[in-house]
N, C-alpha and C positions, 0 to 999 in steps of 0.2 A: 166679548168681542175678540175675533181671531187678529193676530198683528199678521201683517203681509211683511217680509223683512224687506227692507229699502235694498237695490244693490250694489249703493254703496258701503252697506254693510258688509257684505259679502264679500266684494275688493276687499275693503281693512280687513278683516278677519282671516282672508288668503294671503294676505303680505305679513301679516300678524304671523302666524304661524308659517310662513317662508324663513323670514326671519330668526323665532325662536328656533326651528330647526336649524340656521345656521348660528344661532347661539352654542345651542347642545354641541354640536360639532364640533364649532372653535373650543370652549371649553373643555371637552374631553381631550381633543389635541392636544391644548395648554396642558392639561393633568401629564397624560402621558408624556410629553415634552418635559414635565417636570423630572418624571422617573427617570428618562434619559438621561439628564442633568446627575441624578442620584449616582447612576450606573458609572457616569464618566468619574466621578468625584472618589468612587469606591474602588474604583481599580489604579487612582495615583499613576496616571500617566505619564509618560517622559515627555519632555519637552520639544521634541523633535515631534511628536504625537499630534501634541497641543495646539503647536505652531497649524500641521497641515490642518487641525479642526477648524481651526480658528483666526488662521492667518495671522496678521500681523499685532493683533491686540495680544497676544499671548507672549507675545517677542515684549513687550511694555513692563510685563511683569512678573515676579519671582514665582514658581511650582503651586509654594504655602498661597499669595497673595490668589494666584488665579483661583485654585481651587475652594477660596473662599468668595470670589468671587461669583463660580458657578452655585456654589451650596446656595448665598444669596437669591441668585436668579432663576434655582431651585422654588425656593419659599415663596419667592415672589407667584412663579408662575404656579404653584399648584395653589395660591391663595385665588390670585385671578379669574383661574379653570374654574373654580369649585364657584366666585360670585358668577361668573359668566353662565356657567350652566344651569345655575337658579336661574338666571335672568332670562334664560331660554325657555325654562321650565313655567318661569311667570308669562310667559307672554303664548305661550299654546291653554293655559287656564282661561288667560284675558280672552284669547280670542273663542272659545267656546261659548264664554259669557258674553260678549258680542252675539252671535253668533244666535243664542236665546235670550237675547233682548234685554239682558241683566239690566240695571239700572247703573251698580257699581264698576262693570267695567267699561262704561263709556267716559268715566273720570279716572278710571286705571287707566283706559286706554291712552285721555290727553296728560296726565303724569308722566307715561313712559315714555311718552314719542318725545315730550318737551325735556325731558332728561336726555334722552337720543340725540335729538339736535342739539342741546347744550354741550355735549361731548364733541358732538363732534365739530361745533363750531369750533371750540376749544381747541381739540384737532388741528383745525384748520391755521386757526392763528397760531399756533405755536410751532407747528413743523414749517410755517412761510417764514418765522426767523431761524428755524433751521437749514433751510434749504433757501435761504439769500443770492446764494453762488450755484444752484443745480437748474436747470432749464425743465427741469421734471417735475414741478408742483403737481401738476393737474394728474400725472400720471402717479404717482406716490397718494396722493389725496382722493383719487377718481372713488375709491369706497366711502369714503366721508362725503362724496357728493351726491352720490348715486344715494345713500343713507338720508342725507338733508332730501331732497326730492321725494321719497318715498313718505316722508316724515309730512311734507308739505300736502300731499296726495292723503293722509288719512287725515289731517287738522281740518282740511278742505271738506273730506267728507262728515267728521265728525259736527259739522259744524255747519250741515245743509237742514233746513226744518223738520222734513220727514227724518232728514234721523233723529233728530232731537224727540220727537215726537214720537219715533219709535221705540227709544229710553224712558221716554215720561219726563221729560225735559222741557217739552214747549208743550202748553196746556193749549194751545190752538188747536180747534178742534177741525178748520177749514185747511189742512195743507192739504197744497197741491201735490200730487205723486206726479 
């Protein structure tokens, strides 16, 4: 029997891959942001230097101190880059196997979105005790909302009969299309 793909699948599978491509993205940025960092740290800048990079966090601490500071945020961000851009790389796989009707990535797919909104609710509540005193929540936060809504948009779909049925997930053999 030929499966018809539901078009809700098709939506997930297009924001799926929107997504991972703006995974890959951030992630290589983050890399390369990392080497920056490398670059700045190797040429031992003056502090008059530092200052205009960096403004007034560089004015807080000593040449040695910042420059371990940047090596840190170095390591940091090429660890980030490198999970980010898996995580990019896993979700243009997922959405193929959406895509053809895999079984496994319709529970790859609610793994990743619920890890997605976990972050970013996460996100949410911890930069609103950051920003207590800024008037600019929603505009600082508007990608973690925009993220939670997308995320709410494929639970939704994931989670209508015919798609389940299009997984092999609802043994019903009367859904309505």
């Amino acid at each position: 029997m030929l499966k018809v793909r539901p078009i809700g699948v098709t939506i997930i599978s297009i924001l799926i891959i929107i997504a991972g491509l703006f995974f890959i993205l951030s992630g290589t940025g983050m890399i390369s942001l990392s080497y920056l960092f490398s670059a700045l740290i190797d040429q031992n800048f003056e502090s008059s230097v530092l200052e205009s990079l960096y403004g007034n966090l560089s004015a807080n601490f000593s040449e040695p101190e910042f420059q371990q500071i940047l090596s840190s945020s170095q390591n940091i961000l090429f660890f980030v880059g490198i999970l980010v851009t898996i995580f990019g790389i896993a979700n243009i796989i997922v959405s193929y196997g959406l895509l053809k009707g895999k079984n496994w990535a319709w529970l790859t797919t609610l793994i990743l979105t619920l890890l997605s909104s976990t972050i970013s609710i996460l996100s949410l509540f911890f930069s609103a005790f950051l920003s207590i005193y800024s008037s600019d929540f929603i505009l600082y936060n508007l990608g973690n909302i925009i993220i939670l809504l997308i995320d709410s948009i494929i639970v939704f779909f994931l989670f209508r009969p015919i798609t389940k049925f299009y997984f092999g997930r609802f043994k019903n053999k009367h859904v309505s299309m």
